[in-house]
N, C-alpha and C positions, 0 to 999 in steps of 0.2 A: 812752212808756217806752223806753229802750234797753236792747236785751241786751247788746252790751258795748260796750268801747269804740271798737272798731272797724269796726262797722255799721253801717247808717242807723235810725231812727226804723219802726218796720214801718210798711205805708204804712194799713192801715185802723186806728184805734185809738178805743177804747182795746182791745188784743185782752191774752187771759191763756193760761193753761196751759189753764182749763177751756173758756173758748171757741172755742180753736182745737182741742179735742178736739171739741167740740161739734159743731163743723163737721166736721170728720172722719167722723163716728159717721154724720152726714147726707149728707156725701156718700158715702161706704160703702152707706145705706143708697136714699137716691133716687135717685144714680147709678148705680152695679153692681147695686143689688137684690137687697143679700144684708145679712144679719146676720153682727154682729161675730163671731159663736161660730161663723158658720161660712163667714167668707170665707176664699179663699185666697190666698197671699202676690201672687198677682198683682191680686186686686181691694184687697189692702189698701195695696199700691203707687198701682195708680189712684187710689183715694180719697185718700191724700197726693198725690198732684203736683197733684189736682185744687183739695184744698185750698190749699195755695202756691200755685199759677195765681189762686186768687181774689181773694189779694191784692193782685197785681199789676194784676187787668184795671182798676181807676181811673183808675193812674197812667198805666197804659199808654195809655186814654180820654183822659184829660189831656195826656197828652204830644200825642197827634194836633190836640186841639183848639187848644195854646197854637200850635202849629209852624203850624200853617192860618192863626189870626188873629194872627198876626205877619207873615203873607206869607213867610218866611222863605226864605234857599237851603238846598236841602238836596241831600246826597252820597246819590245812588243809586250804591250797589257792584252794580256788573254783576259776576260771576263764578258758573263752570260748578262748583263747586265749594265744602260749607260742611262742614269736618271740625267736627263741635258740640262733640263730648264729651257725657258724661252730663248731663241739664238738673237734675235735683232740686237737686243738692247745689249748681251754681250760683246759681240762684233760690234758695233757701235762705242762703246770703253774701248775696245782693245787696237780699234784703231784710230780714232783720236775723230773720230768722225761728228759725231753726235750735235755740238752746237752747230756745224758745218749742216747738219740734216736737218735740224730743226729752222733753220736759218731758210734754207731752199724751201722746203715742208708751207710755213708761213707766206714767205714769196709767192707760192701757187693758190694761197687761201688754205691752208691743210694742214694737223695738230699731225706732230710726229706721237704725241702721247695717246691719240688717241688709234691710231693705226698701229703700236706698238701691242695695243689691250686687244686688236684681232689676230696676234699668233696663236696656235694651239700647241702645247709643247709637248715634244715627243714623249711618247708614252715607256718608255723604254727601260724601266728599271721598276722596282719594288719599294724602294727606300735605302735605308743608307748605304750599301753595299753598290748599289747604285751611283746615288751622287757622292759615293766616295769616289770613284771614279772618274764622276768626271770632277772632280775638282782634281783629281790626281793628273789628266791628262789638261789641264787647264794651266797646273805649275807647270810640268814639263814641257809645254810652250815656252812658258815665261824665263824660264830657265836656260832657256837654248840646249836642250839635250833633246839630240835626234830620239825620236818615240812614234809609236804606230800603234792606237788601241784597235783590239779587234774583240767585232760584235757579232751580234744579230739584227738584220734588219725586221722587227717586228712589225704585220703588217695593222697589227691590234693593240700591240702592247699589254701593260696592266689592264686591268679592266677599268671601266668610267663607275666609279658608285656611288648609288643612288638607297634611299631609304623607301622603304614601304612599308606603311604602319608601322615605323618605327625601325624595320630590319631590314639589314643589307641585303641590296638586291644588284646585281653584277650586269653591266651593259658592255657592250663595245667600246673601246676606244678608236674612235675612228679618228686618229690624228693624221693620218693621209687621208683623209676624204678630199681635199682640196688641193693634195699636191705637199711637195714640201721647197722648197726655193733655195733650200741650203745644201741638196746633196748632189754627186756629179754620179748617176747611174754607169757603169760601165761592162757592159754586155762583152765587149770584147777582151776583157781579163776572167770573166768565167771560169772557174775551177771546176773539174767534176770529180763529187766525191760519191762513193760506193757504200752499200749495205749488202749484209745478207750473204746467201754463195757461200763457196767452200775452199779449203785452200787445197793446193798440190807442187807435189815437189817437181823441177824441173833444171833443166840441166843448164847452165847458162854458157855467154860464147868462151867461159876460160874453160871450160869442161866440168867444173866445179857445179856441184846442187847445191839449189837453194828454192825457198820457199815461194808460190806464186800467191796471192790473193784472187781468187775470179769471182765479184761481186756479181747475186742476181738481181740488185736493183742500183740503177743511179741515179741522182739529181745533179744539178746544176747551180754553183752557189757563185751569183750575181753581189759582184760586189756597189757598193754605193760610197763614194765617200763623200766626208765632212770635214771644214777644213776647221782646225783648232789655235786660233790665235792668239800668240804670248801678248802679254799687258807689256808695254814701255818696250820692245823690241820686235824686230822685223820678222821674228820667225814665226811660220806657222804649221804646224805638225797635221796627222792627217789620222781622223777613226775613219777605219775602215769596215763598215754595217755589212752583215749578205743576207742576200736574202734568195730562198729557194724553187726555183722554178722546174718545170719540166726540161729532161732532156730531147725529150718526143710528147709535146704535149699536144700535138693533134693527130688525130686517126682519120684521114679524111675515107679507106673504105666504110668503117666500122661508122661513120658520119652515114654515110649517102646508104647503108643498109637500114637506118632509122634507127639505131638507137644511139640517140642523142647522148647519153650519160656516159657510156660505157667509151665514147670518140675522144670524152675531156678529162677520163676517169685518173690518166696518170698523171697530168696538169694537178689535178684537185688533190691527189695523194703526195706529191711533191710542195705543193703549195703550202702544205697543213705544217709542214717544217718548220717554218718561219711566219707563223700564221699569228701566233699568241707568244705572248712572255707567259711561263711554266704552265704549259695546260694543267687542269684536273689531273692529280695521278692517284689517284682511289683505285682505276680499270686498271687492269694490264695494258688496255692500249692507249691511256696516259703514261705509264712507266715510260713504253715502248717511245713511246713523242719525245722524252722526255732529254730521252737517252739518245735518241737519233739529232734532237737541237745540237746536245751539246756535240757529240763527234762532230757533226755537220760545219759547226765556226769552228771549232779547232784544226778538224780537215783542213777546211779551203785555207784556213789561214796561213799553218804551217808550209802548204805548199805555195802558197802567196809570197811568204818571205823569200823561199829558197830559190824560185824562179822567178820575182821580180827585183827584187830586193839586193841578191848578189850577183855577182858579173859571174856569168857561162862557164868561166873557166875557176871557181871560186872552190878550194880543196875543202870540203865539208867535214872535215878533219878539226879546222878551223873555226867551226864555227862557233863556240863560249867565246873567241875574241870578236864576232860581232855582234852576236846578238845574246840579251838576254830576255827567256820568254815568262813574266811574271804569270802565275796562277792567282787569278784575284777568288781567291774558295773550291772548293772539290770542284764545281762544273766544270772546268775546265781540262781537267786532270787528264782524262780519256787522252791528251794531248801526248802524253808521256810515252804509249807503247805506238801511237803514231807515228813519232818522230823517229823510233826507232824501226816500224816497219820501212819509212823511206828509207831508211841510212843502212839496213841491212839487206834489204830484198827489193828495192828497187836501186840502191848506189851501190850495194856491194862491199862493202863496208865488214870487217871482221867482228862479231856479237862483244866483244869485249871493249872495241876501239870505239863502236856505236855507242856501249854503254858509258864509256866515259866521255863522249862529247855530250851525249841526253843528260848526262848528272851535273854537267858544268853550264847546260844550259837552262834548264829549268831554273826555279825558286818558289815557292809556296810559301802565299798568304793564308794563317787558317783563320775566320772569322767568328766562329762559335766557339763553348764552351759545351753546349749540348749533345749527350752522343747523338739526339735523332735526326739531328745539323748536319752530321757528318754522314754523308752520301753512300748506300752500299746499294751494289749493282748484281742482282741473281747471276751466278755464272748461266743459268739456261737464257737469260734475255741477253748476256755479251756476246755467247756462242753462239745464239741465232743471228743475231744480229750483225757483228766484228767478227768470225771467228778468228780472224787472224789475229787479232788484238788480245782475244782471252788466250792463246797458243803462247803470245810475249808476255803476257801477264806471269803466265804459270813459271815461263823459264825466267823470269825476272824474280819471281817468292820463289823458286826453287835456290837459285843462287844467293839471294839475301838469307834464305835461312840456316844454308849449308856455313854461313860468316858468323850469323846470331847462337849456332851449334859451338862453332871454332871456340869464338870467344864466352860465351858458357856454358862448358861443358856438361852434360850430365841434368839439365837446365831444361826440361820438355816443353814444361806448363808457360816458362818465359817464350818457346819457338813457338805456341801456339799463340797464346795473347798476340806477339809479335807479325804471325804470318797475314800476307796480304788477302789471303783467299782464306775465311773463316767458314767452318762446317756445319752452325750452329745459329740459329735456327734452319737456317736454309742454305745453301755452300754458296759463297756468293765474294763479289772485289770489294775489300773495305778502301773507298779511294783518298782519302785521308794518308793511309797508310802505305798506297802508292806513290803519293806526293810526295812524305815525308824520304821515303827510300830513293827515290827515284831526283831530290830535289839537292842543291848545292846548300842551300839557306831555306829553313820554316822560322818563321816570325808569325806573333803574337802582335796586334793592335793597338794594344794599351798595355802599361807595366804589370800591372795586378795579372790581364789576362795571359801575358806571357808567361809569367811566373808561375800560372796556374795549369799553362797549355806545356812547358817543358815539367811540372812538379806532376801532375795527376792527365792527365787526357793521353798527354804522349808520354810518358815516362819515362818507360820501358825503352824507346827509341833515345832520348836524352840521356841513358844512362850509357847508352852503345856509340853516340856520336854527342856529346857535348856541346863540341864547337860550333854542331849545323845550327843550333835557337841563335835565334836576338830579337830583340823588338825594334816595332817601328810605330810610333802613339800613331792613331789618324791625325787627319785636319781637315781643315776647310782652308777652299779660298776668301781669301778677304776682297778680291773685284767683286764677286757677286751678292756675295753675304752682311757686305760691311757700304763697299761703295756701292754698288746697285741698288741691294736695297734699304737701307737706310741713310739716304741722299743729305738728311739735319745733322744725325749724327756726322757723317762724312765731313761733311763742312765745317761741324765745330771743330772737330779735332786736327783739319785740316789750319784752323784759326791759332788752334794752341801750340801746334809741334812743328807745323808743313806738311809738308806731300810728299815725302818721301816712303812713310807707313804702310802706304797700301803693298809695296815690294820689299818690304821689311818689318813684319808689324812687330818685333820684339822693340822698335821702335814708343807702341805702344807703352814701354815704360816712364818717358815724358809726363805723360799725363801721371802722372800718383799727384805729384804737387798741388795740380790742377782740382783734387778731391778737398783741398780744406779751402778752395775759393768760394767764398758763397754766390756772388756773382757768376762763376762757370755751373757751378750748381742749379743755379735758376735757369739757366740756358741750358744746361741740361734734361730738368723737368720739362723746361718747355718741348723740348724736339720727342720726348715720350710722349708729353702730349698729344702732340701732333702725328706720330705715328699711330697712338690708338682712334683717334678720330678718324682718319686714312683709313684705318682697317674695319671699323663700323661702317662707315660709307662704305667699304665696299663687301661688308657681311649684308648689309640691307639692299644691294642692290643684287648680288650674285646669289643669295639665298634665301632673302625676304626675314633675314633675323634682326629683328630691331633690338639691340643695346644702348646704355650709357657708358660714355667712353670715363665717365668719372667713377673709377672702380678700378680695384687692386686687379690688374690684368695677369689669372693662373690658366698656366697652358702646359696640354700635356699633349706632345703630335709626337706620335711614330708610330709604327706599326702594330697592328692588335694580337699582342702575346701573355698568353700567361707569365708567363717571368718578369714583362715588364712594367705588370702590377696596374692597369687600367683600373682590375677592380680597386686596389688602395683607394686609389682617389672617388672612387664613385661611394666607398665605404663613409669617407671624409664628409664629402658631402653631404649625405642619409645622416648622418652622425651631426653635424650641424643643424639642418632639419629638424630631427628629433629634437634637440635639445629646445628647441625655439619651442615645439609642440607639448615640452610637457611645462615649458616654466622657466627652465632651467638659465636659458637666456633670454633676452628681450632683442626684438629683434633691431629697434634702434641703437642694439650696441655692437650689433656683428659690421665688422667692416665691408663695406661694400666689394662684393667682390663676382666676377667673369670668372666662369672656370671654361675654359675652350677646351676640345677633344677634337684631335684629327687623326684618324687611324681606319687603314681596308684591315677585313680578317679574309686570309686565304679562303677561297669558294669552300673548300673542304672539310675547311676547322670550323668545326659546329659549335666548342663552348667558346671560343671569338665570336663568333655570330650574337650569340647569346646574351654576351656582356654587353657588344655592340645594342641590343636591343636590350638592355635593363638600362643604359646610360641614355637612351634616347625615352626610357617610359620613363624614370626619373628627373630628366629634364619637364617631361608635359606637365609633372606634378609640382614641383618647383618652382618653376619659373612663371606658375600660377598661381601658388597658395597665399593667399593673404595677409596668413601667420607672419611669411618673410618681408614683406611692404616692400617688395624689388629688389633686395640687397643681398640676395643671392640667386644669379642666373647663369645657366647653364648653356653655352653654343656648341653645338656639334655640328659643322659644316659637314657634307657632305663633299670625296672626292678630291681627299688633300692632295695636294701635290708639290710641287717647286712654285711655280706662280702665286699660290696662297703664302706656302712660305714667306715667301721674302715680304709681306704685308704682316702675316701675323708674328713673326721676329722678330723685327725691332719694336713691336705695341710691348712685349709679353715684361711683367714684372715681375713673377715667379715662375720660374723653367723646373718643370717635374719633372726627376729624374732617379725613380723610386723602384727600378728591378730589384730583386734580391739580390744582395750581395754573391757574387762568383758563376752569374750566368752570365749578363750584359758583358760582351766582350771590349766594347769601347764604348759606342755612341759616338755620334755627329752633330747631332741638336743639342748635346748638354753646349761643347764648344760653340756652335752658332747664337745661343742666346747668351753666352757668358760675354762672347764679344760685342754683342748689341744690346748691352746693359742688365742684362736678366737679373736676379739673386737664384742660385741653385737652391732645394730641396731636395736632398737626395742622400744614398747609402754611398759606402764604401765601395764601391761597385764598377767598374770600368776604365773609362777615365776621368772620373766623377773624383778620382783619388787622387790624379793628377791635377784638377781644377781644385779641386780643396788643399791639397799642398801648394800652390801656387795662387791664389786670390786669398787663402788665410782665413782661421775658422769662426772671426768676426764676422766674413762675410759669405758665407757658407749656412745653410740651415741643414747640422746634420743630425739624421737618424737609424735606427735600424740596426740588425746584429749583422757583426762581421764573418766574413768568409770563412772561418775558424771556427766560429759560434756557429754558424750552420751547420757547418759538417758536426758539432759536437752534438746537436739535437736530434740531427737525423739521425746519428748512430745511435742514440739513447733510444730512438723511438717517436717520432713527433706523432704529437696527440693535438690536433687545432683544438677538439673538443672543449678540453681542459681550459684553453684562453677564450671560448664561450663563453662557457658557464662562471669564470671567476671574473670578466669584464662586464660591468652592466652596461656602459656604452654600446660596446658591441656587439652584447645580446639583443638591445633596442634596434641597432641597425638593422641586424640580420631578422630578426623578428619584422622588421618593417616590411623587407623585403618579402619574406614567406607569408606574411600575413594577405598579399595581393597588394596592397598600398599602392603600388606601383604598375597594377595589372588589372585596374578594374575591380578588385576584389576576390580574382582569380589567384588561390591558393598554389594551383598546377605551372601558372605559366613560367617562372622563374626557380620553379622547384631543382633543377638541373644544377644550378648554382650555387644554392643553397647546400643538397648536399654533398657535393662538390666541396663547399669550407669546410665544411663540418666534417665530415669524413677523411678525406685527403689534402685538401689544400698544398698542393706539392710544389707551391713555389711559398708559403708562409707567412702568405697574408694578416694572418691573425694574430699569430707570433712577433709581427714590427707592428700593427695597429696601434696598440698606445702610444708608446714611443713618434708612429707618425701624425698622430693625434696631437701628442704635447708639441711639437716640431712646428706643429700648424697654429699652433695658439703662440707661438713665439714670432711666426710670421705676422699674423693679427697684431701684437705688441709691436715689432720692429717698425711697420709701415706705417703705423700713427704716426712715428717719429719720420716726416719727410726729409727734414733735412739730413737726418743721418743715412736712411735707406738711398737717399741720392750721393751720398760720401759712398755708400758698398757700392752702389751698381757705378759708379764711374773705380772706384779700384777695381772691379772684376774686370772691366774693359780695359784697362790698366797694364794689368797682369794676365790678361790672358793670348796674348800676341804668339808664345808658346806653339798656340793651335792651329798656325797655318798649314795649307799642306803644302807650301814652299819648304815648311822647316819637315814637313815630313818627307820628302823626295830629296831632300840632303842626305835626310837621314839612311832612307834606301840609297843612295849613290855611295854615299861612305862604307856602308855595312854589309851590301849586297850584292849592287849593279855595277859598281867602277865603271860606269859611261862619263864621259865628259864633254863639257857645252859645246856647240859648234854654233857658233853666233851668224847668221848672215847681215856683212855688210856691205852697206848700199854707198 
């Protein structure tokens, strides 16, 4: 049977309302061990995810067995990094379950929506690089291409944050306190990977020397899976999390001698592994964590594929024809002299024959534009740590550069720039440049970024190997983004085109007509409507922020970086403010308007900390002053995540998307608001370039100097000063700011920032200022005009179908991976 038209077949059948209750009722009572009448909202959560998990373990069985006996390649996603989101309500879409749930749920007396609001979702990524990922292992489900993402199981993840007077203060995330109900622990696939020790040469059974590794520490990397369910097909792929345990995690003499600490001390040193997503690394023994994470998932996993993955007698010779192992960013990289310590010093493998399977089997994603982005590793922490890996480093830059010599002769200063092992400041692995070397394909994110990632970052490499760049834009999935969380939207466009969009959304072009309908128009207002009211209710109940939902909804969530210009907008704001306080405007004429902020700053990044706390002392004053009579307020939720996302996305009316032009290397959120009606604000900047060529510069708010005009000011000399002193807007703002205004009257507290613009301003904030000033006053103009601003935001939804990451994992399968689908059918 199918529940509707836009799900698949659930995978066990024939299943009903009573039977999936039935199940329910059983697992409730054999797994939690409690009765219906008297479990609590946390065991009757378990017993639903347990039941949806039932369904799926078949196919999931299925999928492993079709992908093995087809021999098939398959994309192992290496990344340090899997922002999930909540899994119920996913699993629930993707197996056709959900009216079926809801149906049993109510029969028992009992809201599936309300049991859905107690998951806690895995804490397991940063932000976009994150749920780029999983939305990348989310298509390659859906897609039927055999795939294996490998993690970290983190037992804290990102941190949980919290404000305190105003400044971020970093808690636990404790997203397993409770357990998790979707992963299958398995203790008896254990890897153990190695640190530390020394290497020596030793004679092997053909007589021939070769190299040994004798690690003086090891851990144990416990793997967990999760199973990854394609939308509208039976397959479901498998992230494989580890997490770090002791090899000998108890000393029961060193126990029964009495000290207690010293009996559990390699448990606690093993544990710390996979303890946190990116510890602090200010210390040396954050670097040290840092660096052991990442070997640690690329270890266990490499050896994961090759011994579970291929049959015993599998010629490793072979292996670019089964696998291909993506690098989602430098973390992973360490991977590289890995693969080749197996293949030369434990198979045996000739160093040249090793190197040409490592280079056909790699690939490198690079994510940043920023050099301090791009990873470099002291050789004193590789060598203590791997030596046998910095030993393959060295003969791997030895022989890359003895090619970089060949082909330009006479060429030094290019073999320097060039080498993997740079001298300067400190001798160390630029891992960028191991990837690049060591990789089949480096792709760039978005077209600007690649353009910029083979013209200036890598150059030097692009000019010696051409063919290795291409791009591959991001996306998003549209199950979660589109039909999960915007359920009005969903349906209308469900009304206007069918249901075929969600596995197709260039689909999305249907709807343009649908923009001169005034009647779809009004039904479109309304379901924004109703998504901001959804998101007030639940800012007032998860944060205690009371808003009106009748206000131009401006949001700016990602992560808190200087480049991607947090301060612009908090400047915007102050600059509105002012003007209300000298005259200049009346405040019954400013359009009502929300500006939301959802952004963690790294523990370690002080002026993010900062900002983070000038946006929250500006809010107190704001969203007080009488001057404004309410019609400018300021939300800063605390502890963005995926869960607030998909509420605050479909509310938003304007999507900030305001880095300087030539740092932002894509972005994720420009695309997830473009498709859930947003209007952009934004530069030439990522794929900000890409949504502006494609939604069209009617509906587009753009500003800001381009990547060409940046670089022509930095060379000249950028002086912020000089757009101080000649902006009086600006000087009012900043003035507002150093005056205390926002600090109590405390001259001192924001002083950091202040001179900060004024002195360097190194991402040139004050250089786009007017220009995002006038930008802002055309937005105020546009939004009066409802009926039109609701013609743009339904063409950006229109046109931006572009952005899934179905079309982005095509685009890897054409240009990269050459894997092909393996359908399981039933």
């Amino acid at each position: 049977m199918r529940v509707t038209e836009t799900t698949q077949e659930p995978p066990s059948s024939p299943v009903t309302v009573s039977s999936f209750a039935d199940e329910f009722v059983r697992q409730l009572r054999y797994e939690q061990g409690v009765d219906l009448n008297f479990a609590t909202k946390d065991n009757l959560y378990q017993a639903l995810a347990g039941t949806v998990r039932g369904f799926m373990i078949d196919n999931w069985l299925a999928t492993l067995r079709t992908q093995q006996a087809t021999e098939s390649k398959i994309v192992a996603y290496l990344s340090a990094e899997y922002l999930l989101g909540p899994q119920l309500e996913n699993a629930l879409l993707a197996t056709g379950l959900e009216s079926l749930a809801r149906g049993a749920l109510t029969s028992l007396g009992l809201d599936l929506d309300d049991l859905e609001g107690i998951e806690i979702e895995p804490g397991l990524g940063n932000g976009g690089l994150g749920r780029l990922a999983a939305c990348f292992i989310d298509s390659l489900a859906t897609l039927n291409i055999p795939a294996v993402g490998y993690g970290i199981r983190y037992e804290y993840g990102i941190f949980r944050q919290t404000f305190v007077d105003g400044r971020q203060a970093e808690q636990p995330d404790t997203w397993l306190s409770k357990g998790s109900p979707w992963e299958f622990p398995h203790p008896d696939m254990a890897v153990e990977v190695g640190f530390g020790g020394y290497t020596e040469q030793v004679t092997d059974e053909t007589g021939g020397s070769r190299t040994r590794w004798v690690p003086s520490e090891s851990v144990s990397a416990v793997p967990y899976n999760y199973m990854v369910p394609g939308y509208g097909t039976h397959n479901v792929n498998t992230l494989r999390l580890w997490s770090a345990k002791a090899t000998n995690a108890f000393d029961l003499q060193i126990f029964n001698s009495g000290d207690y600490e010293a009996a559990v001390r390699a448990q606690t040193v093993a544990e710390n592994i996979s303890k946190v997503l990116y510890p602090e690394d200010s210390t040396p023994q954050g670097k040290e964590l840092r660096l052991k994470q990442q070997y640690f998932f690329v270890a266990a996993s490499i050896t994961d594929f090759i011994t579970r993955l291929l049959p015993d007698d599998f010629a490793l010779t072979n292996l670019p024809d089964r696998v291909t192992f993506q690098l989602n960013d430098t973390h992973p990289v360490i991977a590289i002299p890995e693969l080749m310590r197996i293949l030369v010093d434990e198979r045996g493998l000739d160093w040249d024959v090793a190197w040409d399977v490592t280079r056909a089997s790699f690939n490198y994603t690079c994510h940043t534009l920023l050099p301090e982005a791009l990873e470099v590793w002291s050789v004193e922490l590789l060598g203590r740590l791997l030596p046998r890996h910095l030993e393959i480093i060295y003969r791997i830059n030895e022989q890359f550069l003895a090619g970089v010599r060949a082909a330009f002769p006479g060429d030094e200063l290019r073999a320097r720039r060039m080498s993997i092992v740079q001298e300067q400041p400190e001798r160390a692995v630029r891992m960028a440049f191991l990837a690049t070397v060591a990789s089949s394909k480096v792709n760039g994110v978005a077209a600007l970024h690649s353009e910029l990632l083979r013209d200036k970052v890598l150059n030097d490499f692009s000019g010696l190997w051409p063919e290795k760049f291409t791009n591959v834009t991001n996306g998003v999935t549209p199950r979660r983004f589109i039909k999960l969380s915007n359920p009005g939207l969903s349906e209308l466009i469900d009304a206007a085109i069918g249901t075929g969009w969600v596995n197709d959304l260039e689909r999305l072009r249907e709807l343009e007509p649908f923009a001169e309908d005034a009647s779809f128009r009004a039904a479109f207002r309304t379901v924004k409507a109703e998504n901001k009211k959804r998101f007030v209710d639940l800012l007032a109940t998860r944060d205690g922020i009371e808003l009106s939902s009748d206000a131009l909804f401006d949001v700016m969530v990602k992560r808190l970086h200087e480049y991607k210009r947090q301060m612009l907008k908090v400047l915007h704001v102050i600059t509105t403010y002012d003007r209300v306080l000298k005259g200049e405007l009346r405040a019954a004429d400013l359009t009502p308007r929300v500006v939301t902020f959802g952004a963690k700053a790294a523990p370690g990044y002080r002026m993010a900390k900062e900002i983070i706390a000038l946006i929250n002392a500006v809010a107190k004053v704001v969203n007080t002053a009488p001057e404004l009579e309410g019609r400018l307020r300021i939300a800063f939720p605390a502890n963005y995540n995926v869960t607030l996302a998909e509420k605050l996305i479909p509310a938003a009316d304007l999507s900030e998307q305001i880095s300087l032009a030539g740092k932002e290397a894509s972005g994720t959120g420009n695309m997830k608001f473009a498709l859930n009606g947003a209007l952009t604000i934004g530069t030439l900047d990522g794929a900000n370039v890409e949504i502006y060529d494609l939604v069209g510069a009617d509906n587009f708010f753009l500003f800001g100097l381009t990547e060409p005009e940046v670089q022509d000011i930095s060379d000249a000399g950028y002086r912020p000063g000089s757009y101080y002193e000649a902006n009086a807007s600006l000087r009012g703002a900043i003035d507002l700011i150093a005056s205390g205004a926002f600090s109590g009257g405390d001259r001192t507290t924001f002083q950091m920032i202040v001179s900060d613009l004024l002195d360097k301003d190194r991402f040139m904030v004050l250089a786009d200022y007017q220009a995002y000033i006038e930008a802002q006053d055309k937005v105020d103009v546009a939004y009066a005009d409802q009926e039109a601003w609701s013609r743009a935001a339904i063409l950006n939804v229109a046109r931006s179908g572009f952005f899934s990451s179905d079309r982005s994992i095509r685009d890897y399968l054409d240009r990269i991976w050459h894997a092909s689908p393996v359908p399981v059918v039933k």
